[in-house]
DRENPA-3360 file (N, C-alpha, C; in nm, 2 decimals, always signed):
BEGIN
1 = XXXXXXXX = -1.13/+12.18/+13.05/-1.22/+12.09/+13.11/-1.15/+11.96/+13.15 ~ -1.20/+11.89/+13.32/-1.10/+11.82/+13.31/-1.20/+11.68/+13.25 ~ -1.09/+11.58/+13.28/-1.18/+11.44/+13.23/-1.23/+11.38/+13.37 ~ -1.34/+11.33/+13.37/-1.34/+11.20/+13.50/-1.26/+11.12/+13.52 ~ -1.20/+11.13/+13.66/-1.11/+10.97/+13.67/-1.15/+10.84/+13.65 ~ -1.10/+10.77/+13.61/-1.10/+10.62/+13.54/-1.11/+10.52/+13.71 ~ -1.19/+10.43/+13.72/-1.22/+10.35/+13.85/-1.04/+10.28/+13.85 ~ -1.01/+10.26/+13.97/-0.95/+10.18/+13.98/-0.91/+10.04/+13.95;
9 = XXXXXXXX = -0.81/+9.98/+13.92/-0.79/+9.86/+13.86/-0.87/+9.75/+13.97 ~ -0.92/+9.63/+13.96/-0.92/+9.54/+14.05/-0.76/+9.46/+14.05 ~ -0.80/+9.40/+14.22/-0.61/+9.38/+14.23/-0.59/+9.23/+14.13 ~ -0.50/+9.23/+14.14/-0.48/+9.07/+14.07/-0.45/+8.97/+14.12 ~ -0.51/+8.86/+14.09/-0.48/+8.73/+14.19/-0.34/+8.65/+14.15 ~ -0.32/+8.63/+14.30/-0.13/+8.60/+14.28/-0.18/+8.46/+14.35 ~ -0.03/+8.35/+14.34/-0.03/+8.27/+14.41/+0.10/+8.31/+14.52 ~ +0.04/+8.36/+14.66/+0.12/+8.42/+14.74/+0.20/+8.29/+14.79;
17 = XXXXXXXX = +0.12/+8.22/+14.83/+0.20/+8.07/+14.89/+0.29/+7.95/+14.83 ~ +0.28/+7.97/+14.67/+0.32/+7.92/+14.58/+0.49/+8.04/+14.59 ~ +0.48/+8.12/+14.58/+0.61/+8.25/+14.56/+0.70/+8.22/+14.72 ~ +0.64/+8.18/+14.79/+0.68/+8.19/+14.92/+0.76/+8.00/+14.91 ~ +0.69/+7.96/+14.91/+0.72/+7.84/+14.91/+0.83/+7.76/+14.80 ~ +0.84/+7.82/+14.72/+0.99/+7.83/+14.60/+1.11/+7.87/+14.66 ~ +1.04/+8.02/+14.73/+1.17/+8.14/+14.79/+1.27/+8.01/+14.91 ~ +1.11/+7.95/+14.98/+1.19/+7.86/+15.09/+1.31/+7.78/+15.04;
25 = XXXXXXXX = +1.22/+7.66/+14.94/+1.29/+7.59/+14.87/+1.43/+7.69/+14.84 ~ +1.46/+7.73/+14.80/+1.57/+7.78/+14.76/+1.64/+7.86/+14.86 ~ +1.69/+7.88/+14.99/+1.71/+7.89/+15.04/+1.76/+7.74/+15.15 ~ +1.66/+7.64/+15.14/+1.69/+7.50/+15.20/+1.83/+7.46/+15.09 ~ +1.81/+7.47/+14.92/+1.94/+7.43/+14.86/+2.08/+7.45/+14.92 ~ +2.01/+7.63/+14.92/+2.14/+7.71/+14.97/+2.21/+7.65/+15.09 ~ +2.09/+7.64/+15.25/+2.19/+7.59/+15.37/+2.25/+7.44/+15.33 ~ +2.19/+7.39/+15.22/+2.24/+7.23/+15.23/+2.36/+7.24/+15.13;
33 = XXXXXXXX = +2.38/+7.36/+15.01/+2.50/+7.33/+15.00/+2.61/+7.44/+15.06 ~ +2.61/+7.48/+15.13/+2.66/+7.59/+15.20/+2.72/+7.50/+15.32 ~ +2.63/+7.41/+15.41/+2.69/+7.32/+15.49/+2.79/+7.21/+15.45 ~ +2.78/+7.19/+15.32/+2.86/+7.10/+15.25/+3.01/+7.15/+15.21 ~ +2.97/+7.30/+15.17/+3.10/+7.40/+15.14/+3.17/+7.44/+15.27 ~ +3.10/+7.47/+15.32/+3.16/+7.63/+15.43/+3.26/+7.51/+15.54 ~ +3.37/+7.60/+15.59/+3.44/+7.56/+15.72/+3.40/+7.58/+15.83 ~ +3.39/+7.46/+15.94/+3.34/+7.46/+16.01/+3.36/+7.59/+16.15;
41 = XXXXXXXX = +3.43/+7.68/+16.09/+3.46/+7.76/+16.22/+3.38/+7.90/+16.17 ~ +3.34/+7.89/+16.04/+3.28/+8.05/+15.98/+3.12/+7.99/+15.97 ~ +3.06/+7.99/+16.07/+2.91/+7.95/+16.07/+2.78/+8.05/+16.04 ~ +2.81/+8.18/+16.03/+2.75/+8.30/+15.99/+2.66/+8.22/+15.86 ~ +2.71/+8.21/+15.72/+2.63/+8.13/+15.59/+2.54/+8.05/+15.61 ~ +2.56/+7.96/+15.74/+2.46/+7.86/+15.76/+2.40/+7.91/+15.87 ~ +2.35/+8.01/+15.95/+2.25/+8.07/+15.99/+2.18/+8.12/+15.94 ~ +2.25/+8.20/+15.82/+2.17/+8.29/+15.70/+2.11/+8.21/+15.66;
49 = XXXXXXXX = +2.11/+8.12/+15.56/+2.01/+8.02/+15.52/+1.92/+7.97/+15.62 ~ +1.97/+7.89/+15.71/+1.88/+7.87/+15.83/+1.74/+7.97/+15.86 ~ +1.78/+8.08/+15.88/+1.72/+8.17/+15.90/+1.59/+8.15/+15.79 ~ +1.68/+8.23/+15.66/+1.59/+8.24/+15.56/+1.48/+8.12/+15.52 ~ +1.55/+7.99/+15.59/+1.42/+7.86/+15.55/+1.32/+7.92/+15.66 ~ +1.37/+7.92/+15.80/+1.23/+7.92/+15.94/+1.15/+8.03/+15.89 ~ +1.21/+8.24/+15.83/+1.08/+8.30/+15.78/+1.04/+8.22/+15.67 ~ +1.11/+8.18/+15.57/+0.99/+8.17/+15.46/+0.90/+8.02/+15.54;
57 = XXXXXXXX = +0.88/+7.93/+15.57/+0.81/+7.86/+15.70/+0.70/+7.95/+15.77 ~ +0.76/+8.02/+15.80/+0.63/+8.18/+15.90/+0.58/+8.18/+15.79 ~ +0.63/+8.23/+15.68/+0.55/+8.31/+15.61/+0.42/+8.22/+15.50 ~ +0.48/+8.10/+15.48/+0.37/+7.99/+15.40/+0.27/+7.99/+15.55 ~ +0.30/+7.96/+15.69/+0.17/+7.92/+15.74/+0.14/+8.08/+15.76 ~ +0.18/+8.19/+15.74/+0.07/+8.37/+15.77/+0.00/+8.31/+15.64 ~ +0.04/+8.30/+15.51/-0.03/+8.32/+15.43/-0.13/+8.26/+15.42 ~ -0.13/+8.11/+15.45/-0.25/+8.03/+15.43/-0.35/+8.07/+15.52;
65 = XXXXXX = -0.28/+8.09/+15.67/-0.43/+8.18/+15.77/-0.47/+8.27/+15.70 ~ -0.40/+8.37/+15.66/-0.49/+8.49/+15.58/-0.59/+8.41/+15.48 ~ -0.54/+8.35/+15.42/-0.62/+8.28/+15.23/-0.77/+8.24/+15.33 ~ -0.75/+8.13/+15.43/-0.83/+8.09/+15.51/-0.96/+8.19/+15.55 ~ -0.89/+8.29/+15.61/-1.00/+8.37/+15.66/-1.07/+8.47/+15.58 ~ -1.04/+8.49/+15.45/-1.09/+8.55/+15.35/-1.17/+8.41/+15.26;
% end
């Protein structure tokens, strides 16, 4: 005999924009001390940071639209 399945969990509330907004921060450390480190002819490190601050930036203003329209 089988059993009934059990209802699904409800999801759990995160702070998505709170996780996002750390990630940035920490990535802003990184290009600011990476700019301070790196030689000026190997610029690859400070794009990578760069980079990584403008998505996490995208991704704090997606999240708040979403939070918004829900």
């Amino acid at each position: 005999m089988t059993e009934p399945r059990r209802p699904d969990p409800e999801p759990l509330k995160t702070q998505d924009a709170l996780t996002v907004l750390i990630g940035t921060a920490l990535w802003a450390v990184a290009l600011a001390v990476t700019a301070l480190v790196i030689r000026p002819d190997d610029s690859q490190p400070i794009l990578t940071c760069a980079a990584g601050v403008g998505l996490g930036l995208f991704g704090l203003l997606y999240i708040r639209r979403r939070n918004s329209r829900l």
